[in-house]
C-alpha distance (Angstrom), angle and dihedral (degrees) to the residues before:
residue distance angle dihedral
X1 . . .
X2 3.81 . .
X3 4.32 106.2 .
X4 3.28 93.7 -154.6
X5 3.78 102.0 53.7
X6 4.00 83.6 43.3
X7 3.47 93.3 56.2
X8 3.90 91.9 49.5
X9 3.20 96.3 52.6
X10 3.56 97.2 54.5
X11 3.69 94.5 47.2
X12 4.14 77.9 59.2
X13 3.68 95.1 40.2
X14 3.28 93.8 -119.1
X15 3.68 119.9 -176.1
X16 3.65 134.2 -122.5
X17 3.49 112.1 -100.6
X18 4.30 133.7 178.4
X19 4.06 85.5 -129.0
X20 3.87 95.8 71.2
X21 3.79 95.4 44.6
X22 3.88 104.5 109.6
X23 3.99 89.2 -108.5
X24 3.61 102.9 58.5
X25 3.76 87.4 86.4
X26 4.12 84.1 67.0
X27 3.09 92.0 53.2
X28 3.78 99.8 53.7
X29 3.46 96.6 47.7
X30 4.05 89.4 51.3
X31 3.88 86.6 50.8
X32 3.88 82.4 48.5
X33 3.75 89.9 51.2
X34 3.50 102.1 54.0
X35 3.78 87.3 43.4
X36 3.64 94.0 60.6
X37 3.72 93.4 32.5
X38 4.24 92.2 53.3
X39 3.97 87.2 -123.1
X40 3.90 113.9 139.8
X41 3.80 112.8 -101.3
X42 3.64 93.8 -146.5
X43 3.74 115.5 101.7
X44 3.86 84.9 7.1
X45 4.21 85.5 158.1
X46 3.75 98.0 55.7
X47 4.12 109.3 113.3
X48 4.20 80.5 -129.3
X49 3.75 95.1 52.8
X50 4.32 107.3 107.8
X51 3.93 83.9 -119.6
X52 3.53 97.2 60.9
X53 3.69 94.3 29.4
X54 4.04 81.1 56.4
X55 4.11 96.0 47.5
X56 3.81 86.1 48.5
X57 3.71 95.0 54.5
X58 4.32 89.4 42.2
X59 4.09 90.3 55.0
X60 3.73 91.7 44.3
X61 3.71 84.5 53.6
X62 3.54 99.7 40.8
X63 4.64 94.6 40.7
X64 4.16 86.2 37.1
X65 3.97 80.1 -134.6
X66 3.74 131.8 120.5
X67 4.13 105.3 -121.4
X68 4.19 99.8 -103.9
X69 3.41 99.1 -163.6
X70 4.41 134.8 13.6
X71 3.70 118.9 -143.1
X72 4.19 137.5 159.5
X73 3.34 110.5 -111.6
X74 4.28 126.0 -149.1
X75 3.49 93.7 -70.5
X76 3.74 105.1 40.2
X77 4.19 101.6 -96.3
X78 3.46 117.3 118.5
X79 3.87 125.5 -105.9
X80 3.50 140.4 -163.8
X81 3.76 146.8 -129.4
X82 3.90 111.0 -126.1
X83 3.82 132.3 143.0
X84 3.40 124.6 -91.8
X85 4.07 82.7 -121.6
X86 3.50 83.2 56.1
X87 3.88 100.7 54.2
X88 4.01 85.5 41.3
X89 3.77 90.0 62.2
X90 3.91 86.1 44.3
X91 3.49 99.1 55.9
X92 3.36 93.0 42.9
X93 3.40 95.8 57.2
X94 3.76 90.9 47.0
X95 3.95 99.3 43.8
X96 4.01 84.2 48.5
X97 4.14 100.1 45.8
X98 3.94 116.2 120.0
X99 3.95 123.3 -146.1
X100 3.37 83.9 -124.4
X101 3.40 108.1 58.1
X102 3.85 117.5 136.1
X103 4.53 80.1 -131.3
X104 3.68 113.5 73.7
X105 3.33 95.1 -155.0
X106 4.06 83.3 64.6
X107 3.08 81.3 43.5
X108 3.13 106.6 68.1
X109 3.71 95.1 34.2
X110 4.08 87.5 64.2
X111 4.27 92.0 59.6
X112 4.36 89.8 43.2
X113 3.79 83.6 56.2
X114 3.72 99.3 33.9
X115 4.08 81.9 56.1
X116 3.30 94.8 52.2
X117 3.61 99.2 56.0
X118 3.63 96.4 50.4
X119 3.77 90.4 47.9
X120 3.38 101.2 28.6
X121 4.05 93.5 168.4
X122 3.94 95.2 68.3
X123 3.82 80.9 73.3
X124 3.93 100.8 64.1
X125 3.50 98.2 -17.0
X126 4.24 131.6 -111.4
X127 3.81 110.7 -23.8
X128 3.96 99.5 -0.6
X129 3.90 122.8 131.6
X130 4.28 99.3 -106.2
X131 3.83 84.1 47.6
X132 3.63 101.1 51.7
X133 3.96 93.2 40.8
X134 3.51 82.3 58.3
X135 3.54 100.2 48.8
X136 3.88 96.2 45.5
X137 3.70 99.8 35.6
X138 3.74 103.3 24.6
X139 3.90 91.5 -135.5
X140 3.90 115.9 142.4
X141 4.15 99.7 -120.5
X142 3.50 129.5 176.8
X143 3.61 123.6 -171.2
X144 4.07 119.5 -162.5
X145 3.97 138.1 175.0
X146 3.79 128.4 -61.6
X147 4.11 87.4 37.9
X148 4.06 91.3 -65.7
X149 3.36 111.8 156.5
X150 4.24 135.6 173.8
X151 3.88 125.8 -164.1
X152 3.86 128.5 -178.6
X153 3.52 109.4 -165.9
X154 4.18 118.3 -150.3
X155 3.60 91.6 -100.4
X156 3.76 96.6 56.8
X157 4.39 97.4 -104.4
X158 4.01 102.4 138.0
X159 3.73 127.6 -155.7
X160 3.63 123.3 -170.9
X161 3.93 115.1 168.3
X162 3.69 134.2 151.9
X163 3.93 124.6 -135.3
X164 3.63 110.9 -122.4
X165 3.80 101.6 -138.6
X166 3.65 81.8 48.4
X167 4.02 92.4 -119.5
X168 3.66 122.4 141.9
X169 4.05 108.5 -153.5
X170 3.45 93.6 88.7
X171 3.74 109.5 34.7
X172 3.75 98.4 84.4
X173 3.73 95.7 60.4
X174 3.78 91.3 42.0
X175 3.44 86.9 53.1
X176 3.55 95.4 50.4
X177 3.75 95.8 33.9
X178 4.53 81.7 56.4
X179 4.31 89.8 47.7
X180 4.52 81.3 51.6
X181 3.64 87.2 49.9
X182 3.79 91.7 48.8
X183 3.53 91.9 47.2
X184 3.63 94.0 -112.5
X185 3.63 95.5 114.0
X186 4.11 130.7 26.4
X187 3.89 123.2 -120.3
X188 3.50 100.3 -121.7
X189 3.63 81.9 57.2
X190 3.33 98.4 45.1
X191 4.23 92.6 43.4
X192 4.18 86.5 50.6
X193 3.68 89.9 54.2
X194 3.66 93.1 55.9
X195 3.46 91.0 50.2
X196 4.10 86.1 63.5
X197 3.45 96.4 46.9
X198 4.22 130.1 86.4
X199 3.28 104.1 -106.6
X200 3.38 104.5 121.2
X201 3.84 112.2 126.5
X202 3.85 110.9 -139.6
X203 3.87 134.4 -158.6
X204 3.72 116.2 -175.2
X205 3.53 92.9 -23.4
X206 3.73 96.7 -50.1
X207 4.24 124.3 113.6
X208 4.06 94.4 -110.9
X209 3.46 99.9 161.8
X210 3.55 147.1 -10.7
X211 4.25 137.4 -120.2
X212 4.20 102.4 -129.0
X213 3.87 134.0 150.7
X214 3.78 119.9 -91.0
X215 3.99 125.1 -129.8
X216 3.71 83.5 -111.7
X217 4.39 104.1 69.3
């Protein structure tokens, strides 16, 4: 996703390899879970294996839903079929979590997002949209495939919403422009961050238009 490592690597020749797709740091830290958990690390993507079995039983948790549906996603892990209501209450029980919650499960979710914030790049990587929401609004935003996208705002308000064309260039601002509406975020906020992001529309060069969030969302 980064240009500039893309264009270095073809100046090299570099090949294509499954390690810098944006998932193999998943994968590693499943590997590293089964590891440190003594489970095997073969077949570590079957929906049987005690990983998997494991993440099921943490999203059910988190979304308060029972999975509807199992399918492989793009780079071989299972996924599941929830609601976006679902994945709301998720996220907001994730972007809300305190270190010092009595639940380790809460727990735990309180030091992911803690380490995001401080290193807000590890999210999307240097200059992407989820990073620089982060830096400029200090919301805890994920964005994922199909035009999915999750925002916790400071004060707790949650969006989760999925873009139906399933493109992602405008889903952080709608996102963000949804957590203004809510009051979670303010709209000189809100109009800065858009500012920062790419959605400039270009013909021949030339700013000819530009990506921004209708009256109707």
């Amino acid at each position: 996703s980064d240009s500039a490592t893309r264009d270095e690597m073809v100046r090299e020749h570099g090949q294509e390899a499954r390690v810098r797709m944006n998932c193999s740091g998943k994968h590693a830290a499943m590997l590293r879970a089964c590891i440190a958990t003594g489970w095997p690390v073969e077949g570590y993507l079957d929906p049987t294996h005690p990983l998997q079995a494991h993440i099921r039983d943490v999203i059910e948790r988190l979304t308060g839903e029972k999975m509807a549906h199992t399918a492989i996603d793009g780079c071989g892990a299972p996924v599941y079929a929830l609601t976006l209501t679902g994945l709301a209450r998720a996220i907001h029980r994730v972007g809300t979590a305190s270190e010092r919650s009595p639940f380790a499960l809460h727990r735990v979710a309180g030091a992911l997002v803690k380490a995001v914030r401080e290193n807000p790049w590890t999210i999307d990587g240097p200059g992407r949209p989820d990073t620089i929401a982060i830096e400029r609004l200090g919301v805890f935003a994920k964005g994922g495939a199909e035009g999915v996208m999750v925002m916790v705002a400071p004060n707790g308000t949650t969006v989760a919403l999925k873009m139906l064309d399933g493109g992602a260039r405008a889903s952080t601002i709608v996102a963000a422009t949804l957590l203004a509406r809510a009051g979670g975020l303010s709209e000189a906020d809100v109009t800065a961050l858009a500012e920062a992001l790419p959605l400039a529309v270009l013909g021949g060069g030339s700013r000819v238009g530009v990506v921004r969030p209708g009256a109707g969302i």
